[in-house]
BAFI-3210 file (N, C-alpha, C; in Angstrom, 3 decimals, decimal comma, padded with zeros to 6 digits):
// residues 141
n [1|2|3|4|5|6|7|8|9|10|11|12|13|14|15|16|17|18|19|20|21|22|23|24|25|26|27|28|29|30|31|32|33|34|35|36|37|38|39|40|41|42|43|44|45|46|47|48|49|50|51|52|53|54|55|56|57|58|59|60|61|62|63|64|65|66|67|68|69|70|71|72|73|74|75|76|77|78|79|80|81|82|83|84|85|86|87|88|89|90|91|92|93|94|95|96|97|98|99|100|101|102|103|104|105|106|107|108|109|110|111|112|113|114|115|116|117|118|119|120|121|122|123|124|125|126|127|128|129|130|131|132|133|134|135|136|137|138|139|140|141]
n.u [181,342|178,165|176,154|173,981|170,552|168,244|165,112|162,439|162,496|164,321|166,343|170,145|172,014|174,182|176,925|175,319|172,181|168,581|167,273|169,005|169,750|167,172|167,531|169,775|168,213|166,027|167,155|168,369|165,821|164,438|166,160|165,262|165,736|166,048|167,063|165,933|163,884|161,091|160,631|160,556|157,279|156,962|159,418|159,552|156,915|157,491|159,367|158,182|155,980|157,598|158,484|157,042|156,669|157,387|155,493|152,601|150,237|147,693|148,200|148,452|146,914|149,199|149,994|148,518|150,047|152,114|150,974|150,172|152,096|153,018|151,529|150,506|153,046|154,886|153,290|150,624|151,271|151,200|149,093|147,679|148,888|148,260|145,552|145,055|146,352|144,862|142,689|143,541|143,247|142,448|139,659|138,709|138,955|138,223|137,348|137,598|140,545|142,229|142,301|143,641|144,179|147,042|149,484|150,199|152,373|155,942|158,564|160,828|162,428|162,229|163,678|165,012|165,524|168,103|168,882|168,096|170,018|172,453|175,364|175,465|174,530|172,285|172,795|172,767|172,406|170,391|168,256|165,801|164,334|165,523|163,864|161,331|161,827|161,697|159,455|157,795|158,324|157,615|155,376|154,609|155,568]
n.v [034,248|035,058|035,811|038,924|039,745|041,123|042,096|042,061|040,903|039,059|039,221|039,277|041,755|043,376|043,325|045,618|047,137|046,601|049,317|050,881|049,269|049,715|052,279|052,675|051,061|052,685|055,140|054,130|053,584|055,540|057,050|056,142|054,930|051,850|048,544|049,058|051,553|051,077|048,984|050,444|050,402|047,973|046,768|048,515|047,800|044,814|045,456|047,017|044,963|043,638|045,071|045,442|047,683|049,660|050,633|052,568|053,137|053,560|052,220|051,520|048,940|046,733|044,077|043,670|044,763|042,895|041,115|042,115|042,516|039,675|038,291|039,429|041,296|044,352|045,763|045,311|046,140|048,923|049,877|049,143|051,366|053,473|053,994|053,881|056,076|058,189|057,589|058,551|061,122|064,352|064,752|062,474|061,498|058,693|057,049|053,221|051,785|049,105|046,242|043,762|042,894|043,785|041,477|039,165|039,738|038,431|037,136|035,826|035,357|033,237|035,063|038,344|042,247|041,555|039,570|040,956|043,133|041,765|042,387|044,851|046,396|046,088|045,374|045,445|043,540|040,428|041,991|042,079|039,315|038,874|040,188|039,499|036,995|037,927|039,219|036,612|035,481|036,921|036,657|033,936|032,907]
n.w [-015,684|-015,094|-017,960|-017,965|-018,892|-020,329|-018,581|-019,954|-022,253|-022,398|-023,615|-024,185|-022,209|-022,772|-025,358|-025,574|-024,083|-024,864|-024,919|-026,004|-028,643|-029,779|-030,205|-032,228|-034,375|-035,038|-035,716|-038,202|-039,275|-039,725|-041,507|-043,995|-045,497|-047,364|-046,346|-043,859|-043,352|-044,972|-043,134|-040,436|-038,743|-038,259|-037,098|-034,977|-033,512|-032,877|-031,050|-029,148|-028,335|-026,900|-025,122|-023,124|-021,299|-022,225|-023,622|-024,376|-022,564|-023,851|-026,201|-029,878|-031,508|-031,637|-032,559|-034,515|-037,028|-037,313|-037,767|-040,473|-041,430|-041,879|-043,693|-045,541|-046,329|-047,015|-048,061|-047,419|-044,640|-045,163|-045,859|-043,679|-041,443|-042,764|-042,914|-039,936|-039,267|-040,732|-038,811|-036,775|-037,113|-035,806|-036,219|-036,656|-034,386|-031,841|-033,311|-034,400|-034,193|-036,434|-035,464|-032,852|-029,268|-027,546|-026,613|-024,116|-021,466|-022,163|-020,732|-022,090|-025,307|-028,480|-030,655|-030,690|-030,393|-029,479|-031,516|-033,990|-034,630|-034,518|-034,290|-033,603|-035,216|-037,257|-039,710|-042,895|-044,901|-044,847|-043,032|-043,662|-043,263|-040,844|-039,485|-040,149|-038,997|-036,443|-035,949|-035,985|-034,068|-032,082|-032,099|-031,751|-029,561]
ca.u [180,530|176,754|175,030|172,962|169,705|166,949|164,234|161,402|162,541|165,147|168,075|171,686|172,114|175,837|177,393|174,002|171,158|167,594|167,315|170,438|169,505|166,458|167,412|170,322|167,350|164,834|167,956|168,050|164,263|164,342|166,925|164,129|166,737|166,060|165,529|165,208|162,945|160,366|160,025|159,585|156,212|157,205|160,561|158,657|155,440|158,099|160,474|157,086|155,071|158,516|159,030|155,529|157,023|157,654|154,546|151,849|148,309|146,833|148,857|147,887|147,108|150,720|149,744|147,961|151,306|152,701|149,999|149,636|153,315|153,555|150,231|150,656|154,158|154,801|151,857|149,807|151,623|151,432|147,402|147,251|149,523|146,882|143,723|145,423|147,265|143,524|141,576|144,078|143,318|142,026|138,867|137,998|138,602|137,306|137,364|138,115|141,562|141,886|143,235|143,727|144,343|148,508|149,915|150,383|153,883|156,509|160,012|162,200|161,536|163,184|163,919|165,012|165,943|169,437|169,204|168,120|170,777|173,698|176,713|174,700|174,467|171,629|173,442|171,452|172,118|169,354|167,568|164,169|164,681|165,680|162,771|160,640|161,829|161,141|157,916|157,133|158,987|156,760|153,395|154,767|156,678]
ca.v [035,385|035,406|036,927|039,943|039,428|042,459|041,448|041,992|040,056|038,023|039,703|039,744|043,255|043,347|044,938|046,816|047,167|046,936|050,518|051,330|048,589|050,545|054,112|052,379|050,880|054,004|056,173|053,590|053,653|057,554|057,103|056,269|053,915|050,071|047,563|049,708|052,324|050,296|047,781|050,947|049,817|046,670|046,979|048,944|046,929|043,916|046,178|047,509|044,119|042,269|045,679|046,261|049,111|051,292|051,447|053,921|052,732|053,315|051,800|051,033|047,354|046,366|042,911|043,837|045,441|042,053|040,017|042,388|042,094|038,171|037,572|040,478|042,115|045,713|046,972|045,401|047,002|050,587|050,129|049,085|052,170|055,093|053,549|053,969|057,685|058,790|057,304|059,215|062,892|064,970|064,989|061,399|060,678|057,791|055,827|052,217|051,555|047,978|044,913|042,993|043,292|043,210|039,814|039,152|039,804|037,644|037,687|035,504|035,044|032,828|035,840|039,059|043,025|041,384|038,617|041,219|043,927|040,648|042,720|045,798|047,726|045,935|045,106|045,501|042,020|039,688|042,731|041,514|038,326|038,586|041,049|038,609|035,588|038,320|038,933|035,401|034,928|037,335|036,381|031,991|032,515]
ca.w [-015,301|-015,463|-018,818|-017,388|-019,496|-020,181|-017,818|-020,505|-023,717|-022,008|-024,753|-023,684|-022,080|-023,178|-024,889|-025,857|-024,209|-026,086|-025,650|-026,970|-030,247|-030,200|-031,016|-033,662|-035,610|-035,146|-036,857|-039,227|-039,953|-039,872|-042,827|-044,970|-046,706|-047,702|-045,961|-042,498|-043,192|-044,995|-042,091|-039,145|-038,210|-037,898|-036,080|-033,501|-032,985|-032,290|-029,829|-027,860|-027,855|-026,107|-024,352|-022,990|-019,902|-022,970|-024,654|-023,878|-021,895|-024,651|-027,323|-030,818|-031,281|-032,407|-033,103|-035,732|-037,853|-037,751|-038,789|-041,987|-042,610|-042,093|-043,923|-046,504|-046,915|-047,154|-048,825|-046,030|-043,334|-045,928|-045,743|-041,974|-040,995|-043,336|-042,192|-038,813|-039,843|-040,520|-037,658|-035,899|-037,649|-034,899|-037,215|-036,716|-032,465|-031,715|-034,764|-034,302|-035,079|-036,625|-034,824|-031,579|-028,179|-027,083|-026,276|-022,399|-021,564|-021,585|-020,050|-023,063|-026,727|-029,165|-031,160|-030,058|-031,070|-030,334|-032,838|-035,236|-034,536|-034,801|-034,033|-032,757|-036,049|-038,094|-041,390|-044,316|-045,751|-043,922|-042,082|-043,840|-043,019|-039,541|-039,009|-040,407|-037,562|-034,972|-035,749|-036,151|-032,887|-030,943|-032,083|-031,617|-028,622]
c.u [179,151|176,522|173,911|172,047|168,408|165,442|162,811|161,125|163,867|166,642|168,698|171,412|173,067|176,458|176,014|172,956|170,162|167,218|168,073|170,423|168,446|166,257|168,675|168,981|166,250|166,065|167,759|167,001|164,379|165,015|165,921|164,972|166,640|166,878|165,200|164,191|161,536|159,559|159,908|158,702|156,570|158,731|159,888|157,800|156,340|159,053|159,291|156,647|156,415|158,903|158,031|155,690|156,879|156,159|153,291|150,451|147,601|147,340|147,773|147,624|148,236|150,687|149,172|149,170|151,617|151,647|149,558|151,107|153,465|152,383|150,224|151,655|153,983|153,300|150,777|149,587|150,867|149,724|147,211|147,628|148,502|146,253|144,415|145,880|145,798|142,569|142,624|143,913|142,201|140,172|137,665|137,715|137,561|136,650|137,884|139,218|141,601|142,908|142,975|144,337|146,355|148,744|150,257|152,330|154,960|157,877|161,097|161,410|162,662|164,302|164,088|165,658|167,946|170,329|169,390|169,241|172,437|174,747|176,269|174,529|173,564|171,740|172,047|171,206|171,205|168,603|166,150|164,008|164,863|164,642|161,803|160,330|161,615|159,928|157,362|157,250|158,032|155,288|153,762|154,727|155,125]
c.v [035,243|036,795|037,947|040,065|040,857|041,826|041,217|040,880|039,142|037,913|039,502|041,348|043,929|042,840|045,925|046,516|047,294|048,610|051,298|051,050|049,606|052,164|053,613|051,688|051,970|055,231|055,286|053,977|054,626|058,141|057,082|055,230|052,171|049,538|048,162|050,615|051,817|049,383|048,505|050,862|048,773|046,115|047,522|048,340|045,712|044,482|046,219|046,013|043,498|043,150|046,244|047,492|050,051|051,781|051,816|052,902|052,440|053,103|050,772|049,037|046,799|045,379|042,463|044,355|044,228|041,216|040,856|041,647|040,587|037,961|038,258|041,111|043,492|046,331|046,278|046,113|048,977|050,439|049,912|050,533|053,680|054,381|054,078|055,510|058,264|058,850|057,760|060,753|063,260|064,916|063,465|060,726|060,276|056,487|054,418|052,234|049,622|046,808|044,603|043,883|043,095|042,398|039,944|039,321|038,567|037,654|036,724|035,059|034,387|033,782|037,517|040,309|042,593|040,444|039,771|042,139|043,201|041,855|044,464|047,186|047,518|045,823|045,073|043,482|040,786|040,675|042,277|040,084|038,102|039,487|039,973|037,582|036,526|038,877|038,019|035,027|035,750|037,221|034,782|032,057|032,462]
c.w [-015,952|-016,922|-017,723|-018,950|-019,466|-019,984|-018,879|-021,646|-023,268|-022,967|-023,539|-023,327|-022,540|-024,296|-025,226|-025,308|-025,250|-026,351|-026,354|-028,276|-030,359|-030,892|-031,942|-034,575|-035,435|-035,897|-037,791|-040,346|-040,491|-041,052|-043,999|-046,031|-046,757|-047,173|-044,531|-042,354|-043,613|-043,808|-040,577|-038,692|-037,448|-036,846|-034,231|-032,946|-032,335|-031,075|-028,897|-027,475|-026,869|-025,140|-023,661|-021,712|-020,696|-023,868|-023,599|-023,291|-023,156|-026,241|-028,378|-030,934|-032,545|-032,881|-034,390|-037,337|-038,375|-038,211|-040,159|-042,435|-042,638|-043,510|-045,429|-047,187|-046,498|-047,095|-047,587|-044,967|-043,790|-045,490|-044,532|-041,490|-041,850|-042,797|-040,667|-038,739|-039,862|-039,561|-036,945|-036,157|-036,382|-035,434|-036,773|-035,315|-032,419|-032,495|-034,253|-035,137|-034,937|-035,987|-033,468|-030,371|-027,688|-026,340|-024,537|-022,792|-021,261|-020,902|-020,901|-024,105|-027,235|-029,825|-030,708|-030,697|-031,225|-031,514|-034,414|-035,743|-035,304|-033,967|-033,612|-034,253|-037,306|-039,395|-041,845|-045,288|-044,725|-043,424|-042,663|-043,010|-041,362|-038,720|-039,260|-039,334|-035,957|-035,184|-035,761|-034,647|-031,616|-030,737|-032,258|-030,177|-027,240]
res [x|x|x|x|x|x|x|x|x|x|x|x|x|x|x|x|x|x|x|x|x|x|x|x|x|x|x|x|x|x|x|x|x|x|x|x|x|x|x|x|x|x|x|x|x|x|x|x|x|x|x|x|x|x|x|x|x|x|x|x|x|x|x|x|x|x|x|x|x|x|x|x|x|x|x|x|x|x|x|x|x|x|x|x|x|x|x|x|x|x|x|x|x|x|x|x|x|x|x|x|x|x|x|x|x|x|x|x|x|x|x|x|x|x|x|x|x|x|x|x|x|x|x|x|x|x|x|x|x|x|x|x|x|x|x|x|x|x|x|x|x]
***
């Protein structure tokens, strides 16, 4: 029997769709608990850039998240995400927010939300780590 494949990022659809992985690692995040909540920016910027239907017209430049965290770590991402949190205060519209333009789309990546999920529930042991090879994997691929 044919794999049925999610037309955007070229995951397995089965047994979980990516939107399905997607709202188990956005509870995750929302936990606020190590190593998932930390890396919400960055979980998301890699789900939208491989899922480009879901993100907004006028979406932030996501490309920019992962090149703090590859290039920087955490505290990169923590200073990309305020500078960005402020040039968003009703106060400032219109502010340049900092970074690039979103990657053309593609339809399969080496790396994918279901590599990072493994068994559809995002274990904690590797989750840096396998966040790590999918952001590398969506700004290579």
């Amino acid at each position: 029997m044919p794999v049925t494949r999610c037309a955007e990022c070229g995951a397995p659809a089965q047994p979980h769709s990516c939107a399905e992985l997607f709202d188990v690692v956005l509870a995750l995040d929302h936990s606020r608990r190590p190593p998932w909540g930390p890396l919400h920016a960055v979980t998301v910027a890699c789900f939208l850039l491989q899922h480009p239907r879901r993100t907004p017209a006028a979406a932030h430049p996501l490309q920019a998240v992962l090149h703090a965290y590859l290039d920087g770590g955490l505290d990169a991402v923590s200073s990309l995400t305020e500078r960005r949190r402020r040039a968003n205060n009703h106060r400032n519209r219109g502010a340049a927010i900092p970074g690039g333009a979103p990657a053309p789309a593609r339809t399969t990546y080496s790396v994918t939300i279901a590599d990072v999920a493994q068994d559809g529930t995002f274990p904690a042991a590797g989750f840096a780590d396998r966040v790590a090879a999918w952001a590398r994997a969506v700004l290579d691929d």
